[in-house]
VMD Tcl script that draws the C-alpha trace (Angstrom):
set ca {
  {13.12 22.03 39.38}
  {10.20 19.89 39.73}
  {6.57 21.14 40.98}
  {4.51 18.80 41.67}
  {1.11 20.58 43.87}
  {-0.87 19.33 46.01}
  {-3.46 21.75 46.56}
  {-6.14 21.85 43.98}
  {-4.79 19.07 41.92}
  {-4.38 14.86 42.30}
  {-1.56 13.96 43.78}
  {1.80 13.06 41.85}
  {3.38 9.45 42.11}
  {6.63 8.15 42.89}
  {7.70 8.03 38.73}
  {5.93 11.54 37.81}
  {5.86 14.66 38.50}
  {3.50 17.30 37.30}
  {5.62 19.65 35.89}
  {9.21 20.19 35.73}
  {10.98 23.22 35.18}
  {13.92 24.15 33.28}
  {15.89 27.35 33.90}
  {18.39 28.88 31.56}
  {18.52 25.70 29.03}
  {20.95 26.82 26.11}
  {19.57 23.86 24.29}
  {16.59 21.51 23.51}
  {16.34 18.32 21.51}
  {13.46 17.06 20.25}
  {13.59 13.30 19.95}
  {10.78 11.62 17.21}
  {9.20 8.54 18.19}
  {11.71 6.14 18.79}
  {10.95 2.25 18.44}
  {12.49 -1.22 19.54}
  {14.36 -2.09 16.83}
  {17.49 -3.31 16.27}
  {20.43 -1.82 14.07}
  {18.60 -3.80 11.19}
  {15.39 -2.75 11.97}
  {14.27 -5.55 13.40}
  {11.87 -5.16 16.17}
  {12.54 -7.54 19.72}
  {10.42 -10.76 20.26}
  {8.85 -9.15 23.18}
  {8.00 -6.05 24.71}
  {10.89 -6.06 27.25}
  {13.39 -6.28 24.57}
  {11.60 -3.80 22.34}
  {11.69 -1.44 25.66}
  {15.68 -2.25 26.46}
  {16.05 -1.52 22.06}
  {14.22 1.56 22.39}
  {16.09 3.35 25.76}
  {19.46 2.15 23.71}
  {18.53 3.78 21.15}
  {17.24 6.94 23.01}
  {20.96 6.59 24.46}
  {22.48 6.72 21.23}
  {20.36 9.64 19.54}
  {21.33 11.61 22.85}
  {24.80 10.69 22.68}
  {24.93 12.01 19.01}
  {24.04 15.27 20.64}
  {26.51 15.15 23.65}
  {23.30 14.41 25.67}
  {22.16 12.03 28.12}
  {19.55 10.70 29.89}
  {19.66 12.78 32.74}
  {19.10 15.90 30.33}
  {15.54 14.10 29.63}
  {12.77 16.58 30.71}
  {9.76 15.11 29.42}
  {8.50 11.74 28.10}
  {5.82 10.46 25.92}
  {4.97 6.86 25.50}
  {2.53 5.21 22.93}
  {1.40 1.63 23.56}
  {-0.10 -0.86 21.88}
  {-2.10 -2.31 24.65}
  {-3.17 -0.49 27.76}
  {-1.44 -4.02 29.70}
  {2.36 -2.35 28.75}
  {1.53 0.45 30.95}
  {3.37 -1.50 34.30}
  {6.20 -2.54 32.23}
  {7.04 0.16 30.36}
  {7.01 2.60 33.46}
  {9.71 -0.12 35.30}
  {11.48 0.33 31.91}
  {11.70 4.49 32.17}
  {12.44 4.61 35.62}
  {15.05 2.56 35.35}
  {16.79 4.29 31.90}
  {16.37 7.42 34.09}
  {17.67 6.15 37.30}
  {14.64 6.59 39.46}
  {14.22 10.37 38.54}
  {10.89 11.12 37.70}
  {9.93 13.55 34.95}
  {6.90 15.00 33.63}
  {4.64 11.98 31.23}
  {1.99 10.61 29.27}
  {1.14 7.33 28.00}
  {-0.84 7.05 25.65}
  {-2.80 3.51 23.97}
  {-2.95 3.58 20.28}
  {-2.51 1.06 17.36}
  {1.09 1.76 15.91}
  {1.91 1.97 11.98}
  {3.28 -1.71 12.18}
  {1.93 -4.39 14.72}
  {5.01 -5.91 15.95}
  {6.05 -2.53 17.23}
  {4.55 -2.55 20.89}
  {5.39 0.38 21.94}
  {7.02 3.82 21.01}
  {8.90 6.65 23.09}
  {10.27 10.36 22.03}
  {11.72 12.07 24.48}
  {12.51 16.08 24.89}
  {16.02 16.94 26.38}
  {17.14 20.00 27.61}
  {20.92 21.10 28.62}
}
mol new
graphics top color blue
foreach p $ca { graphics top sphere $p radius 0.5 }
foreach p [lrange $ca 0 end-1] q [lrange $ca 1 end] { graphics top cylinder $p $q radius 0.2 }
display resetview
């Protein structure tokens, strides 16, 4: 159940929400930062592939947990550059289907420089 106020706070947009609520979860599953690289570790050329690496990958750590992207409840994103911000919003709301769910983006200088941006996830079900 999503709440998302308008009295008393700024107004949510079309990919967020303020909060969102889970009732009754028998489950949670905490995702670590999760990068665009490939199965070798190899990160993409740019940050569209990194972002298509990294929401497979979110795929297949879910999957390992009979999960999916529709249990997603809550999304953290850390770019490189403050620019990604457009992109890498397109990028969730696309993995997610258009659902929105409660998230933060955050700019800050990752361990390794080719890695543009980074993504855990919390999952509920």
């Amino acid at each position: 159940m999503t709440h998302s106020p308008t009295d008393g706070v700024y107004p949510a947009t079309d990919d967020y929400v303020h909060a969102l609520e889970v009732r009754e979860a028998k489950r949670l599953l905490f995702v670590a930062g999760t990068m665009g690289l490939d199965a070798d570790g190899v990160p993409g050329a740019t940050l569209a592939e990194q972002l298509d690496l990294i929401w497979s990958n979110i795929r297949a750590i879910l999957a390992s947990a009979e999960m999916t992207v529709d249990d997603i409840v809550r999304i953290t994103s850390y770019l490189r550059d403050a620019s990604y911000a457009k992109e890498n919003a397109e990028a969730r709301m696309a993995a997610l289907k258009g659902r929105p769910v409660p998230t933060t983006a955050i700019v800050a200088e990752t361990l390794v420089s080719d890695w543009l941006v980074e993504i855990e996830v919390i999952a509920a079900g």
